[in-house]
N, C-alpha and C positions, 0 to 999 in steps of 0.2 A: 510482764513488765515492759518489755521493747514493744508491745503493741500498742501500750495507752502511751507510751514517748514518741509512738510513729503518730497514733492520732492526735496527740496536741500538737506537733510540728505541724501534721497537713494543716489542723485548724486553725494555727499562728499565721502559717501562709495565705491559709483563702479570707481571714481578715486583713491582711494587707492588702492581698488586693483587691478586694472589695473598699479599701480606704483610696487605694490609686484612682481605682473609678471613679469612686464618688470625686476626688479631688482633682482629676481630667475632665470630669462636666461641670466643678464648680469654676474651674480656668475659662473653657469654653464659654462657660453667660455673664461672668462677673464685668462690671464696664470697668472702662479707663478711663481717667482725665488727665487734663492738660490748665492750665493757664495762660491769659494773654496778658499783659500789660497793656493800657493805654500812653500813649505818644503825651497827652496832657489830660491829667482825670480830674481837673476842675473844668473842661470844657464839654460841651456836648459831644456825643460818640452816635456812630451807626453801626449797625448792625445787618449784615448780607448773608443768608445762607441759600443754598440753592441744592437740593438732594434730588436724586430720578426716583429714589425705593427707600421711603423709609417716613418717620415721624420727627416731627423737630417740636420741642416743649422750651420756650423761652420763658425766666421770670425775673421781674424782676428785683430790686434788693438795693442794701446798703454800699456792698463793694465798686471796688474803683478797681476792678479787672475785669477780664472776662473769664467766664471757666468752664470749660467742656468736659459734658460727659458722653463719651458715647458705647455703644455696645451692635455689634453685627453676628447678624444671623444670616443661616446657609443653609439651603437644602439639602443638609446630610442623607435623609433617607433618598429623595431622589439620586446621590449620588452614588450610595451604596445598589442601590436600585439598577444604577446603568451599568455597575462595574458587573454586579451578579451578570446582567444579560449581557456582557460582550458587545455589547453593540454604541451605535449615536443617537441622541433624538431620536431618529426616524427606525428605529430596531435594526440598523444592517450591522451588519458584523464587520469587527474592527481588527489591530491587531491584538488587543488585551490579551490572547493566549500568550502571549509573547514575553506578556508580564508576570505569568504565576510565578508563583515563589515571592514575588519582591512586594514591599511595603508601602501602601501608600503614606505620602505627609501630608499634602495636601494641593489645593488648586488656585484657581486666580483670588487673588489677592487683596486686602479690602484698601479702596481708594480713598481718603480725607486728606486734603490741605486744609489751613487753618494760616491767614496771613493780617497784619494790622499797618497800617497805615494812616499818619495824622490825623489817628482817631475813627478811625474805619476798620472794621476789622469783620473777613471775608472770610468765608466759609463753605465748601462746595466739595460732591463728590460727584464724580461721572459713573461710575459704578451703576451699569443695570441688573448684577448676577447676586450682588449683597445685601437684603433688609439690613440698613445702620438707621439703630435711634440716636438724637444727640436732644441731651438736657442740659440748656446754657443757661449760666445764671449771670447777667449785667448787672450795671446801677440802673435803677430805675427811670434814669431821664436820657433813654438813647432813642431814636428812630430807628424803622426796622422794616427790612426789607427779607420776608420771608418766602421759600417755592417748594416744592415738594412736589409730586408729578405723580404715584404711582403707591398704593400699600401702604400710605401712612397719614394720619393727624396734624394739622398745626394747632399746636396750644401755644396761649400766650396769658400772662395773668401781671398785673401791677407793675406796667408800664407807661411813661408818658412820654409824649410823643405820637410823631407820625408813622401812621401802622401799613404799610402793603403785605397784604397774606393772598399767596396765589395757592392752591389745592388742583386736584385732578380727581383723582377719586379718594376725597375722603373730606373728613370734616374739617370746619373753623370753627374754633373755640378761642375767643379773648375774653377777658374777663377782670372789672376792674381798670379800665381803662381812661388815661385821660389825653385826652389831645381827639383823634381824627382817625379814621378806621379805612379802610378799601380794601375789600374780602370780597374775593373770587373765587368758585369752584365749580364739577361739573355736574359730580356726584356726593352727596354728599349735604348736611344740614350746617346751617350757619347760627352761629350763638354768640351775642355782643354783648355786654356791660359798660357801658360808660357813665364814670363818674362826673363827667367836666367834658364838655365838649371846647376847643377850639372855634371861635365867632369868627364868623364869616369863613367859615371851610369846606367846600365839597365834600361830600363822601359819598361810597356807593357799594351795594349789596348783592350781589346775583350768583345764585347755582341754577343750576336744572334739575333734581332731583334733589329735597329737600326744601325742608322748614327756611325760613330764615326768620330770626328771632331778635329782635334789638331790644334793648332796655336804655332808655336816654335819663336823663336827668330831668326834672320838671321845670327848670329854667330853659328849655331846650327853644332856641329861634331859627327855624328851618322852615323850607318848602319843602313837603313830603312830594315823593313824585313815584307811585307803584304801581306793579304789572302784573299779574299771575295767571296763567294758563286755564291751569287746572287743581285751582284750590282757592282757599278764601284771604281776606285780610281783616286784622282784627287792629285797634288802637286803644289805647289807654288815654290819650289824651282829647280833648275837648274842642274838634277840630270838624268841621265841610268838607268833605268830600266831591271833588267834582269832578266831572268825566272831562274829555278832552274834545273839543270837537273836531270833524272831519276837518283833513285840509287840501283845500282845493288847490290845483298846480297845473299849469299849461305850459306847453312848452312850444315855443311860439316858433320855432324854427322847425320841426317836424309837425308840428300842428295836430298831437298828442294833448289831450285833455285829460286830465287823471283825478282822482278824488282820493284822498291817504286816511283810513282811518287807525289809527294807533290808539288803543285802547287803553291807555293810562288812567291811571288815580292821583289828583295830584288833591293838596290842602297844603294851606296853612298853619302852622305851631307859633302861637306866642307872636301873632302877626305877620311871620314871616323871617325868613333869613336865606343862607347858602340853601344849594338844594341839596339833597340825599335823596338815592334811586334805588331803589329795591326791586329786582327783579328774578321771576323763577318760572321753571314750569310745571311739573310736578310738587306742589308744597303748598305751605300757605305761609303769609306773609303778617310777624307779630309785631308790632310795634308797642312795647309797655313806658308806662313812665315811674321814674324812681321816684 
């Protein structure tokens, strides 16, 4: 009798904590939000975020706030890793003997500020040790100033307005878009939708590795102007294509003659309009129409 009372105790207990664990890694990955207000949410707002290590997913929506979610990840095994070998980065030996017996909590700390101002509202971590995703959802009529540098994605989807997406290694994704686009990365493929372009607006398209893929509307009035290394371009729309030619330059003071050829594609859409620049090197270059 006292042996099946010892065995359901031990096994009341290694269900507990087996529920602690579970419920110490469900703490760990579950995200957090916050809320902004806008300063005046019948007027238009911008949008800044700037991350070093991580993903940013903006969409947009019906609300007149702003609302963040974010969640950070850490190289736990790495860090279990360094403690096991006593040592730094480089394998030398540290004091951690120094440390047996005692507990670890934990290490540096995850960096986000989150600040709003008449109607702007800033977003930025310095943090190079922590992957932080953040999924913000605006009203759909803000402009957006997005960076990201390092291990993460910019997505953007049903927003209007004027778009800057800067990447480093990884992708742009917008989609749904009306207003005017500038997507920049290194590594990484480019993917546009726009519904509604902005008349008479610049825009412009370049990675180095990677696709770049736009989709315009079929009222679209632009000069196409495109470049690609080492890959092809394809169009959807009903347009001449023409090379660029050489151009000659002197420089009459060193008495330097030089000839420039810049290998572009430029055409007309719909007669003509602002121009859009699409450039890569590794990829090929799509241009569809809706």
């Amino acid at each position: 009798m006292k042996t099946k009372k010892r065995l359901l105790v031990v096994g009341m207990m290694l269900i507990a904590a087996g529920l602690i664990l579970i419920t110490s890694a469900f703490t760990r990955a579950q995200s957090n939000q916050f809320t902004i207000p806008l300063s005046d949410p019948s007027k238009r707002g911008t949008l800044k975020v700037n991350l070093n290590v991580g993903s940013i997913t903006v969409k947009g929506s019906a609300r007149k706030d702003v609302m963040i979610k974010y969640s950070s990840e850490t190289n736990e095994e790495a860090e279990d890793e360094h403690e096991e070998r006593g040592g730094n980065r480089n394998g030398e030996r540290t004091d951690t003997d120094s440390k047996a017996g005692l507990r670890r909590i934990g290490g540096g700390g995850m960096d986000l500020e989150a600040t709003e101002n008449n109607n702007q509202v800033t977003i930025r971590s310095g943090s190079w040790n922590h992957h932080l995703d953040l999924e913000i959802e605006i009203p759909s009529g803000m402009d957006l100033e997005l960076h990201t540098y390092n291990d993460g994605d910019l997505m953007v989807s049903n927003v209007q307005g004027e778009l800057a997406l800067s990447n480093y290694n990884g992708e742009i994704t917008a989609l749904n878009i009306s207003g005017s686009v500038v997507a920049s990365t290194y590594n990484g493929e480019i993917k546009v939708t726009l519904d509604k372009v902005t008349d008479a607006t610049p825009m412009s398209f370049s990675t180095f590795n990677g696709d770049i893929d736009v989709t315009f509307p079929a009222t679209l009035k632009a000069t196409l102007k495109m470049k690609t290394q080492q890959g092809e371009i394809f169009t959807g729309f009903d347009i001449t294509i023409s090379d660029n030619a050489p151009v000659q330059m002197k420089d009459t003071k060193a008495g330097v003659y030089k000839v420039v050829i810049d290998d572009w594609k430029t055409g007309q859409v719909n007669g003509g309009g602002a121009e859009i620049t699409m450039k890569n090197y590794n990829g090929d270059i799509i241009v569809r129409k809706k």
